[in-house]
Backbone as numpy.savetxt, mean C-alpha at the origin, in Angstrom:
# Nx Ny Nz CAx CAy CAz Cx Cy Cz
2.54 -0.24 23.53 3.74 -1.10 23.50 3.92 -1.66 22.10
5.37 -1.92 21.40 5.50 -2.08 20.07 5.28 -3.42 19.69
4.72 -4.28 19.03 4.81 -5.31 18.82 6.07 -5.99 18.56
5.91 -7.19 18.82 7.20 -8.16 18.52 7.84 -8.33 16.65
7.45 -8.20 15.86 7.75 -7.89 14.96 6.68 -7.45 13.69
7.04 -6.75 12.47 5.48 -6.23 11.55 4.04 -6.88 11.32
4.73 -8.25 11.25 3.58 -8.88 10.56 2.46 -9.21 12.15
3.05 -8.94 13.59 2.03 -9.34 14.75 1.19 -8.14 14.34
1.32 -7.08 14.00 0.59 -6.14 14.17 -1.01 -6.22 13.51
-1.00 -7.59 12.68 -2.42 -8.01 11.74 -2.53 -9.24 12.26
-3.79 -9.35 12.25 -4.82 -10.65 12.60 -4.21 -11.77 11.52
-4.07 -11.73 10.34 -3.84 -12.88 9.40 -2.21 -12.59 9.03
-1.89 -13.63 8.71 -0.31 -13.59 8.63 -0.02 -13.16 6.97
-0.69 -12.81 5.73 -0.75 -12.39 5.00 -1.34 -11.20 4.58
-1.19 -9.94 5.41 -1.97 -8.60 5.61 -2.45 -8.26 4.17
-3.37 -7.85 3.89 -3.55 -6.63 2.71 -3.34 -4.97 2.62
-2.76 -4.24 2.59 -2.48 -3.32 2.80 -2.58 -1.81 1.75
-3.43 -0.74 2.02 -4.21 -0.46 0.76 -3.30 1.17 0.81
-3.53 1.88 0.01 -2.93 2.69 -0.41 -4.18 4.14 -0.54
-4.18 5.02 0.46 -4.69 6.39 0.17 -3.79 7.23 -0.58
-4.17 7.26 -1.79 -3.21 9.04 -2.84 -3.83 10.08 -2.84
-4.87 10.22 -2.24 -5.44 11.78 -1.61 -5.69 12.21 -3.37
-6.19 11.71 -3.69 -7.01 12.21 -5.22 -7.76 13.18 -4.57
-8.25 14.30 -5.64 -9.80 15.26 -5.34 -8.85 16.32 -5.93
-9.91 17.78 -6.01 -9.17 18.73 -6.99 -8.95 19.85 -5.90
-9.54 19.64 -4.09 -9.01 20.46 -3.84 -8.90 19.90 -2.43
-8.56 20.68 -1.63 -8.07 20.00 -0.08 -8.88 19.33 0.62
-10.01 20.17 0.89 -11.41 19.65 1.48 -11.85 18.25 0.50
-11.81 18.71 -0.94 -11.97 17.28 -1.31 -11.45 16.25 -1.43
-10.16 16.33 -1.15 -9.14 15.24 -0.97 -9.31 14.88 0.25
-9.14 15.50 1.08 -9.71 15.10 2.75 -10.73 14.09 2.68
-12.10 14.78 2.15 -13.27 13.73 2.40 -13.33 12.53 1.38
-12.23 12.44 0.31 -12.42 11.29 -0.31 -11.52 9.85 0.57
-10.51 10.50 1.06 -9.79 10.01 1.81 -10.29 9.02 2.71
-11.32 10.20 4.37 -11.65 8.92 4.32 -12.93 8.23 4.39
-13.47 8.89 3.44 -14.56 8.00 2.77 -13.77 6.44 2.30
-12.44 6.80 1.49 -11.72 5.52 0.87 -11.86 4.45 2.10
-11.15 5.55 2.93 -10.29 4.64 4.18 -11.27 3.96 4.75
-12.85 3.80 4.52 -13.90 3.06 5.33 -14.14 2.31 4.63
-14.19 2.86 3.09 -14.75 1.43 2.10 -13.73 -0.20 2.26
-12.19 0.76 2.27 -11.31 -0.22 1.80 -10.86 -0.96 3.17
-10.95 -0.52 4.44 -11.02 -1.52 5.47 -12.60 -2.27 5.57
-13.88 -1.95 4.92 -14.68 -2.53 5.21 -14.37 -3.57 4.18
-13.99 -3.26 2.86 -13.54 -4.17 1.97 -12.75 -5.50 2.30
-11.96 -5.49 3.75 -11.19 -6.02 3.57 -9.54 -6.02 4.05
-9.35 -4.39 3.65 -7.76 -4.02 3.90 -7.94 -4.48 5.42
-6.44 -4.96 5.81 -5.79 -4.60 7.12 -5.26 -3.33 7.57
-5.38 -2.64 6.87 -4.53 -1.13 6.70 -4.31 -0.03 5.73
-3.89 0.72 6.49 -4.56 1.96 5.37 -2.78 2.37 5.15
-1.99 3.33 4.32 -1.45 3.83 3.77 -1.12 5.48 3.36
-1.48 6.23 3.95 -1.60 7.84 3.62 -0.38 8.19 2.40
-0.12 8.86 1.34 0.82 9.00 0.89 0.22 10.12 0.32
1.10 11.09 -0.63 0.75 12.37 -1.38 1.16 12.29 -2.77
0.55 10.93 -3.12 0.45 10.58 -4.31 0.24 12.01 -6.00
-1.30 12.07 -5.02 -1.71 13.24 -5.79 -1.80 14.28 -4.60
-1.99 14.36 -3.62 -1.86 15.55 -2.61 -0.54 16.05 -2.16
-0.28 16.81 -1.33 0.57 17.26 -1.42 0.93 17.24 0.77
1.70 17.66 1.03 2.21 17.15 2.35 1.03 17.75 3.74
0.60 18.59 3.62 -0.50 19.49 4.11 -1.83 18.58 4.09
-1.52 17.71 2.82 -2.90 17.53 2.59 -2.79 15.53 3.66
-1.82 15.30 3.72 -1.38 14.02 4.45 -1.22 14.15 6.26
-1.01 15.54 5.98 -1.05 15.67 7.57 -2.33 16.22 8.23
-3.17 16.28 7.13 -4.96 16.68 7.23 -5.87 15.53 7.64
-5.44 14.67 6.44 -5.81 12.80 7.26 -5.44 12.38 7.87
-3.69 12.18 8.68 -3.44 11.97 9.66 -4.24 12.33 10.72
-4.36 13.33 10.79 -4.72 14.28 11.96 -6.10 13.54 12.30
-6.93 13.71 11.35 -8.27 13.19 11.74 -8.60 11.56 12.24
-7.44 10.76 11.61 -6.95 9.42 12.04 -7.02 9.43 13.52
-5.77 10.43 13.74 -5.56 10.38 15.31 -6.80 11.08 16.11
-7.29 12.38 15.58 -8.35 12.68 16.29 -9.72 11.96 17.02
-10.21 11.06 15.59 -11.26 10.34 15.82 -10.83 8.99 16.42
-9.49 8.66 16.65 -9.15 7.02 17.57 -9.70 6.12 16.72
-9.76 6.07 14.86 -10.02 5.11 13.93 -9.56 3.50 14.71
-10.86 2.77 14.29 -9.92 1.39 15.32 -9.39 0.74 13.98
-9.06 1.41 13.10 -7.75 0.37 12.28 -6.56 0.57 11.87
-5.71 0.02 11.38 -4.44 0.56 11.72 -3.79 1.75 10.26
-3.21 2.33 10.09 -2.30 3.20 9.67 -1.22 3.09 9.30
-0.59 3.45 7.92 0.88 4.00 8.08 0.52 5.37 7.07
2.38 5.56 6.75 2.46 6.84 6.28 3.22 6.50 5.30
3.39 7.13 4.12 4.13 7.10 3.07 4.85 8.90 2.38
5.59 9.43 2.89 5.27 11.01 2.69 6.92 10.93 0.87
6.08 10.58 0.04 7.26 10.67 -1.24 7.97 12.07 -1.06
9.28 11.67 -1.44 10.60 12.72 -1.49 11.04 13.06 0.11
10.56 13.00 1.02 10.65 13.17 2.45 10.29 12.40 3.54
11.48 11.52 3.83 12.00 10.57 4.50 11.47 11.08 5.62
12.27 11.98 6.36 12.26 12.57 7.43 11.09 13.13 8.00
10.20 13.40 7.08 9.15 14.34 7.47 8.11 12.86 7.46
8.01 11.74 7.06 7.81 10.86 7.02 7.20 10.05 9.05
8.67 9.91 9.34 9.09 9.63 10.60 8.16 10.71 11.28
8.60 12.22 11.15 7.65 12.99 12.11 6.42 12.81 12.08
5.74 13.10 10.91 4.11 12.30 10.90 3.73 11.25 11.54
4.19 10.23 10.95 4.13 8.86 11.84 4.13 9.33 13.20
5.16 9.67 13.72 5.47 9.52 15.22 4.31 10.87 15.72
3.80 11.57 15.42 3.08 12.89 15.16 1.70 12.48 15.86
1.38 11.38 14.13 -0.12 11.21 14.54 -0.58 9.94 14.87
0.38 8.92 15.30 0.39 7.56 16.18 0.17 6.56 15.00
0.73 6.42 13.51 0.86 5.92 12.51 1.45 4.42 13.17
1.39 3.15 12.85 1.97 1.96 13.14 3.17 2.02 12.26
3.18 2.50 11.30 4.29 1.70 10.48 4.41 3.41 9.69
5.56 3.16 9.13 6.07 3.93 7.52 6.73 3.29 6.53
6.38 3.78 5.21 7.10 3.33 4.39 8.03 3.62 3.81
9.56 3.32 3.05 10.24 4.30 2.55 10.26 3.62 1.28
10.38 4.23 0.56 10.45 3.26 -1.31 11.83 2.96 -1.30
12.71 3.57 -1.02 14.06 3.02 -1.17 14.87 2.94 0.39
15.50 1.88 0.63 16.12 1.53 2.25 17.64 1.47 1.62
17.78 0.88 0.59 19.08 0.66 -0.45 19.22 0.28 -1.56
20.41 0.93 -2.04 20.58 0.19 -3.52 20.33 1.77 -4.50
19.68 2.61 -3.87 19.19 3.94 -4.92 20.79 4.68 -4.65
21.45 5.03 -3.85 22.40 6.37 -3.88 24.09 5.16 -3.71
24.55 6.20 -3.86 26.16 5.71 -4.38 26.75 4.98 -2.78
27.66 4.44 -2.75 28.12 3.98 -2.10 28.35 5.17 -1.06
28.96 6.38 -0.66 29.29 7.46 -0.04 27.98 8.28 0.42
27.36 8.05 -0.19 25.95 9.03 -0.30 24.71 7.90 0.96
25.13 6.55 0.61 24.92 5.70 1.10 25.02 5.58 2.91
25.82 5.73 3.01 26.75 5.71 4.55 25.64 6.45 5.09
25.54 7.42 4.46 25.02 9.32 5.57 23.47 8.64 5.54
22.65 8.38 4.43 21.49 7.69 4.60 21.22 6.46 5.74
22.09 5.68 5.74 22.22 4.59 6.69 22.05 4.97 8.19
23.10 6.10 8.54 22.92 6.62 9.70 21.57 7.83 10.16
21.09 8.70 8.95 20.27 8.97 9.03 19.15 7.59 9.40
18.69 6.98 8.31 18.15 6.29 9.06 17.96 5.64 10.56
18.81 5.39 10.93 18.92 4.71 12.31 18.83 5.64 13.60
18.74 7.06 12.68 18.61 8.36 14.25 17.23 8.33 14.23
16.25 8.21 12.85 14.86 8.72 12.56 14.30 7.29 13.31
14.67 6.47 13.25 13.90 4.89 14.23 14.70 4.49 15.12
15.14 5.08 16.17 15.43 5.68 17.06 14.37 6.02 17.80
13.93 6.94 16.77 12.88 8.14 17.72 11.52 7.79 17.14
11.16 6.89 17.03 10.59 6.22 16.39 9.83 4.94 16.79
8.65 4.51 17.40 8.08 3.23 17.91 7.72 2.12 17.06
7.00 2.64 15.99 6.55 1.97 14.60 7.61 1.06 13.95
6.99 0.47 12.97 7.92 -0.17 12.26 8.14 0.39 10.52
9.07 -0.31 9.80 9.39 0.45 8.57 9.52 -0.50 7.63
8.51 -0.18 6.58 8.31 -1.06 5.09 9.41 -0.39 3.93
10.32 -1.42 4.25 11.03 -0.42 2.89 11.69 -1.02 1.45
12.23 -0.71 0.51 12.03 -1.13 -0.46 13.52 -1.03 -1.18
13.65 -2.06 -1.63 14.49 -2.10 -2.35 14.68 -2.76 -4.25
15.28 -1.41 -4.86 15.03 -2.17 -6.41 13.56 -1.62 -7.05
13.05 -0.67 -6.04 11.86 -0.32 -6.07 11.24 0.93 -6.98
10.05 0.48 -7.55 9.74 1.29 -8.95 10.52 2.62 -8.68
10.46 3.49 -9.85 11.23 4.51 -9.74 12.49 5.09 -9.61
12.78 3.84 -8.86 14.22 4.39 -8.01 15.24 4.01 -8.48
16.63 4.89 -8.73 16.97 4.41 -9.74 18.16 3.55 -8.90
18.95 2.68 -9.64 19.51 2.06 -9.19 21.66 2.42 -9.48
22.15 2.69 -8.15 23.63 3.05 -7.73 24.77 2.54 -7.07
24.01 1.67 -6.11 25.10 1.19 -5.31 26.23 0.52 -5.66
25.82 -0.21 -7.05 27.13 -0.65 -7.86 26.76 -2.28 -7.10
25.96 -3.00 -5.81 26.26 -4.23 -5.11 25.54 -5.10 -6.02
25.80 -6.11 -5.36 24.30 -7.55 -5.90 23.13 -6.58 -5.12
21.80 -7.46 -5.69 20.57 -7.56 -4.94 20.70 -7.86 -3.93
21.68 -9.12 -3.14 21.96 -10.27 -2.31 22.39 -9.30 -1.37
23.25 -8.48 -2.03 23.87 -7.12 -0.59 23.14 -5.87 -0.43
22.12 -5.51 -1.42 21.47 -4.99 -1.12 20.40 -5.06 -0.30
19.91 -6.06 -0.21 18.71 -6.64 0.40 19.26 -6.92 1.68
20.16 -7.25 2.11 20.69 -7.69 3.67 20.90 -6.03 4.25
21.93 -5.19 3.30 21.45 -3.70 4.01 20.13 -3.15 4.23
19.81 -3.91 3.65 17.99 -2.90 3.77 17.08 -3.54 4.59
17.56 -5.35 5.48 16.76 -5.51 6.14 17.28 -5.29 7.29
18.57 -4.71 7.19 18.92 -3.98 8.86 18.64 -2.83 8.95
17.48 -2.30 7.67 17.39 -0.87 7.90 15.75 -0.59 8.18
15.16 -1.88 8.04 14.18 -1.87 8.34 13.24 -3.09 8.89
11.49 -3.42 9.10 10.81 -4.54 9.57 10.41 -5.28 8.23
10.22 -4.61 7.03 9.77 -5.22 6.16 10.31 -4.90 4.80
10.90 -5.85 3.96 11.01 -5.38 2.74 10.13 -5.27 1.83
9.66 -4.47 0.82 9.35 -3.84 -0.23 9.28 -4.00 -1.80
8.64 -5.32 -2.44 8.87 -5.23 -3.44 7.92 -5.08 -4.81
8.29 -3.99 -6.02 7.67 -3.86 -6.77 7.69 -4.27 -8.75
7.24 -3.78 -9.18 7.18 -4.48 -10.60 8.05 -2.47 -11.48
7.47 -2.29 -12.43 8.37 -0.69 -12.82 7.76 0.23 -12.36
6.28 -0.07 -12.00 5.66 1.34 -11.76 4.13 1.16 -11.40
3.73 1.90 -10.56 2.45 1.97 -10.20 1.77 1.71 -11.26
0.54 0.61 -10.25 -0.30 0.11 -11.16 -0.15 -0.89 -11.77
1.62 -0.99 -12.18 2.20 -2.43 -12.82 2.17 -3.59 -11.72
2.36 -4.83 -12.90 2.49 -5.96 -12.30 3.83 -5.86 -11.23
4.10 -6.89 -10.24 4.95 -7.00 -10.18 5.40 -8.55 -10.04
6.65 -8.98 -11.05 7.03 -10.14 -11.73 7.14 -10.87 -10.60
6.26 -12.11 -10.91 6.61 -13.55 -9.73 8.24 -14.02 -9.62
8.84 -13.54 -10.73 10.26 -14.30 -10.96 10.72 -13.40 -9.73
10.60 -11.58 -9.97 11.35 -11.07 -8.63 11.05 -11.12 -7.20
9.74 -11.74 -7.13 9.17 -11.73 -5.94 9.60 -13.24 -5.58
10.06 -14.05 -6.36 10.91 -15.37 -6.08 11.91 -15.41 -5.32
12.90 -14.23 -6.04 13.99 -13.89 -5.85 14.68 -12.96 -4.83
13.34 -12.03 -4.31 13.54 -11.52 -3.05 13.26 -12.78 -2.04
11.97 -13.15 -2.42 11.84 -14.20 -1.18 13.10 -15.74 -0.96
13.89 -16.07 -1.66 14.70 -16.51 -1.75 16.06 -15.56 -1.33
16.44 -14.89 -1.16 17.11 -14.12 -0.42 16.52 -13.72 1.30
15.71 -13.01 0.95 15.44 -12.92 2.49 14.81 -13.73 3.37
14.51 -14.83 2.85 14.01 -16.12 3.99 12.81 -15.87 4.11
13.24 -16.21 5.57 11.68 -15.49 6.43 11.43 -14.40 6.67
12.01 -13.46 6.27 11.76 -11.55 7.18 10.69 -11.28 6.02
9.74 -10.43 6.50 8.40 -10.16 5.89 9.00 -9.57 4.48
8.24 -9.78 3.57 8.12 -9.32 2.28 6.81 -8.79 1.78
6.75 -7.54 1.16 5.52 -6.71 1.17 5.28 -6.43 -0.17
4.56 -7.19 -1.24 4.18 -6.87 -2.50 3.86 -5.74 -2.67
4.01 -4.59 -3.24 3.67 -3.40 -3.16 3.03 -2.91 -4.43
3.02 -2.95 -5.33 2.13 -3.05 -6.73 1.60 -4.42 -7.44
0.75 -3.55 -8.18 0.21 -4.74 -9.28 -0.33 -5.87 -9.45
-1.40 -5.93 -8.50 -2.68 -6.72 -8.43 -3.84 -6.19 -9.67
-3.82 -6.25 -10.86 -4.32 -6.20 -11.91 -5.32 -7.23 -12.79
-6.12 -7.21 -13.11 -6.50 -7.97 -13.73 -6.23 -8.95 -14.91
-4.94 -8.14 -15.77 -3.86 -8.84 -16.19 -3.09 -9.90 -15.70
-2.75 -9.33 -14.41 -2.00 -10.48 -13.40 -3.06 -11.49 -12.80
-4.19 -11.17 -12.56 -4.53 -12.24 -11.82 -4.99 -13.52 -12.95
-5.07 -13.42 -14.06 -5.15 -14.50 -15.82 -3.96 -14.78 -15.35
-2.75 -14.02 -15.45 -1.84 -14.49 -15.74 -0.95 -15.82 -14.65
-2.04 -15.24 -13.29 -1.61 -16.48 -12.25 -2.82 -17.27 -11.99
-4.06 -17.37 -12.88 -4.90 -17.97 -12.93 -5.38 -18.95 -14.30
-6.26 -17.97 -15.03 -6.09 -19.42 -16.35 -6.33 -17.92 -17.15
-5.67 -18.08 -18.41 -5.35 -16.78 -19.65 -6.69 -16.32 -20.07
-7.48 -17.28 -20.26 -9.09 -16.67 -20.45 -9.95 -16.28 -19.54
-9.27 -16.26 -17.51 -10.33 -15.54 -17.45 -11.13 -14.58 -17.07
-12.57 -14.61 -16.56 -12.93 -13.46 -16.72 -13.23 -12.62 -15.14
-12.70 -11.29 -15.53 -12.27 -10.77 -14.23 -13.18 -9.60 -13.71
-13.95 -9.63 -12.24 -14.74 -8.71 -12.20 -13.73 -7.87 -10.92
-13.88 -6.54 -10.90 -13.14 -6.36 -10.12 -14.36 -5.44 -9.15
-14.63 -5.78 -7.78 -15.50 -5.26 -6.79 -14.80 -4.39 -5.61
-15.54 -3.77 -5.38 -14.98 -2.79 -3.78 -16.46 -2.53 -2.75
-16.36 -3.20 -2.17 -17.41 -3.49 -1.27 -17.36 -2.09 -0.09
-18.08 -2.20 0.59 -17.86 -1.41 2.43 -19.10 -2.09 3.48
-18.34 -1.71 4.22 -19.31 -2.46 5.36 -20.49 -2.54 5.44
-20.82 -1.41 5.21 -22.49 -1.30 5.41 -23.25 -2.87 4.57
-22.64 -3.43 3.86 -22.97 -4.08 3.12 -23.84 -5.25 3.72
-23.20 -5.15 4.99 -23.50 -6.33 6.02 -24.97 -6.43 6.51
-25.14 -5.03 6.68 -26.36 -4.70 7.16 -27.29 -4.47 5.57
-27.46 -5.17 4.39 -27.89 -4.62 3.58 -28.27 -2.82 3.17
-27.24 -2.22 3.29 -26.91 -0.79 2.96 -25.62 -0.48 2.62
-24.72 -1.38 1.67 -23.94 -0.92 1.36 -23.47 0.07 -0.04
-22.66 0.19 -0.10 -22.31 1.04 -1.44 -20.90 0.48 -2.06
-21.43 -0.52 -3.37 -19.82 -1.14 -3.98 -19.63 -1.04 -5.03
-18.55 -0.85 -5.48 -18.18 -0.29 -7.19 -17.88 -1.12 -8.04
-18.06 -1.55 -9.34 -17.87 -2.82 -9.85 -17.14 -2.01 -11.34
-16.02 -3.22 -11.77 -15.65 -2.41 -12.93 -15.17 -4.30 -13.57
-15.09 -4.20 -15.07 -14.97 -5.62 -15.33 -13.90 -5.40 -16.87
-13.41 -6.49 -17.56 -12.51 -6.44 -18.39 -13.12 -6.95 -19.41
-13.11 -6.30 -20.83 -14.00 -6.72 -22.16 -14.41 -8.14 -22.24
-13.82 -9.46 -21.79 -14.16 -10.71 -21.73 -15.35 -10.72 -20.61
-15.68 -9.90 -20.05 -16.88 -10.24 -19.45 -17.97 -9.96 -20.17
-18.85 -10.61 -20.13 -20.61 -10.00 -21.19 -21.42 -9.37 -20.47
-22.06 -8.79 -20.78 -23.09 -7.59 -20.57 -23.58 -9.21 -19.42
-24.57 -9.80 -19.70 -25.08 -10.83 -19.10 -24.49 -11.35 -17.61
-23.04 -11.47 -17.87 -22.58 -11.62 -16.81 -22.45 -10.84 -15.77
-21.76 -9.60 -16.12 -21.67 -8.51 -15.40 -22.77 -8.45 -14.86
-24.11 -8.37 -15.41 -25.52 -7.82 -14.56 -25.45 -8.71 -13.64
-25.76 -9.85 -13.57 -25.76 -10.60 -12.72 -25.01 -10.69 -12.35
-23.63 -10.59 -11.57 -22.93 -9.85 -10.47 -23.07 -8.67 -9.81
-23.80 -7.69 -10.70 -24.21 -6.07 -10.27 -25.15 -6.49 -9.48
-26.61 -7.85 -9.39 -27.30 -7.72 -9.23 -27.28 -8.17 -8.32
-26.37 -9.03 -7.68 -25.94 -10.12 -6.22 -25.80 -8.69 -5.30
-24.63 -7.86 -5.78 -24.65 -6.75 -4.94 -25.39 -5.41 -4.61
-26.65 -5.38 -5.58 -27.50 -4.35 -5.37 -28.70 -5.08 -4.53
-28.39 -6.32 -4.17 -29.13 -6.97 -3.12 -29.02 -5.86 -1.78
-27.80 -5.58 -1.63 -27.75 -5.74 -0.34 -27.02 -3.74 -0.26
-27.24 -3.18 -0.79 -27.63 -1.77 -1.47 -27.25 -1.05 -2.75
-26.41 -0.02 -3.00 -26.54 0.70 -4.14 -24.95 0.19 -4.51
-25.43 0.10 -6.22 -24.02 -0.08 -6.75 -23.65 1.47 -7.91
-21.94 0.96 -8.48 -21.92 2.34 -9.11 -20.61 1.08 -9.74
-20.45 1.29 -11.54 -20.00 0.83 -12.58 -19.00 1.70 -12.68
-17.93 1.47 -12.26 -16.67 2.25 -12.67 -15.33 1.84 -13.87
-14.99 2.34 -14.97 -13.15 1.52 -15.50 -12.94 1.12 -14.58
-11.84 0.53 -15.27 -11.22 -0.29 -14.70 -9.94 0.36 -13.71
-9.56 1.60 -14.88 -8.31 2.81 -14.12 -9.20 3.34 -13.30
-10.24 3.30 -12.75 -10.56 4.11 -11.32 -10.86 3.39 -10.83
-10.67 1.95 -10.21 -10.94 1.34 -8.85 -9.67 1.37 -8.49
């Protein structure tokens, strides 16, 4: 049965929501990094996982799905399938996905081009139980409709459960001023930060000097056997860092990664 609206679907009213891009150089290995990810980053923490074909390709999204649904994972799911909306919806509805995402709901195609999307939309959730994270103004996408934000954003929350907002591009920040400014438009209807939790950003909403360790834990941790990755930003000292490596090799094996691979 569907929940009463996106945000019931998580225990805390501020979900975290993590992102699989099916990295690896070949299928099998994209598969098993997947969900190797998908255990660290709900033991970490996430409320949810994300499938997209970031770096994989559509075959390779409907490979983790599959095993999602196969094994009855007890956490929750969506789908993200880039360039294919539609094929999006089928997955989801396919392999019992909670949610999908679309990067653009409005504001990307022309006013005319617009219409046919609109109604597309509304046949694909329709058929459809889940709910839909979608985005507007959103990296990449370029911007057509010719409206305000103000009218864009009201089409896009009748087109979907949650709006979508980002900074220019993966990996980037995304600006408190726009995340003001959506949330000042859309009230109360859920709003879904979608990039740019950085270590840059978190100085920049914390204090300019400081110093940032960035960790990825997994469960096992609990039971002293875990495995967590630590990566830190030049203001940290050798000194410091160890002694954070060393809190977590308490409780099992660690591994020192950049900062671009956590």
């Amino acid at each position: 049965m569907k929940q009463p609206d996106f945000l019931s679907l998580f225990p805390r009213k501020k979900p975290i929501l993590a992102m699989l891009h099916l990295r690896g150089e070949s299928r099998q290995e994209k598969y098993e990094h997947a969900l190797l990810e998908a255990g660290q980053l709900i033991g970490g923490g996430a409320d949810a996982v994300i499938v997209e074909n970031y770096f994989g390709d559509y075959e390779d999204m409907e490979t983790v799905l599959e095993a999602f649904s196969r094994e009855k994972v007890d956490f929750i799911y969506g789908v993200n399938a880039l360039h294919n909306d539609a094929l999006g919806f089928e997955l989801a509805k396919k392999y019992g996905a909670s949610f999908i995402q679309l990067d653009s709901v409005a504001g990307h195609l022309t006013p005319e081009d617009d219409a046919v999307f609109g109604e597309s939309i509304a046949k694909w959730r329709a058929g459809y139980d889940g709910f839909v994270i979608g985005g507007v103004r959103f990296k990449y996408q370029p911007y057509l409709s010719g409206r305000t934000l103000k009218e864009d954003l009201h089409i896009g929350m009748s087109r979907c459960d949650a709006i979508a907002v980002t900074g220019e591009g993966t990996g980037k920040n995304t600006p408190m001023d726009k995340v003001r400014e959506f949330r000042r438009i859309v009230g109360d209807f859920p709003l879904v930060i979608a990039a740019g939790m950085t270590p840059d950003y978190i100085r920049s909403q914390t204090k300019p000097n400081a110093k940032v360790i960035q960790v990825m834990p997994n469960t096992p941790l609990l039971l002293g056997k875990g495995a967590t990755a630590l990566s830190r930003i030049d203001a940290v000292t050798d000194e410091e860092f160890a002694f954070v490596e060393q809190l977590f090799a308490l409780c099992g094996v660690t591994a020192v990664l950049p900062l671009n691979k956590m």
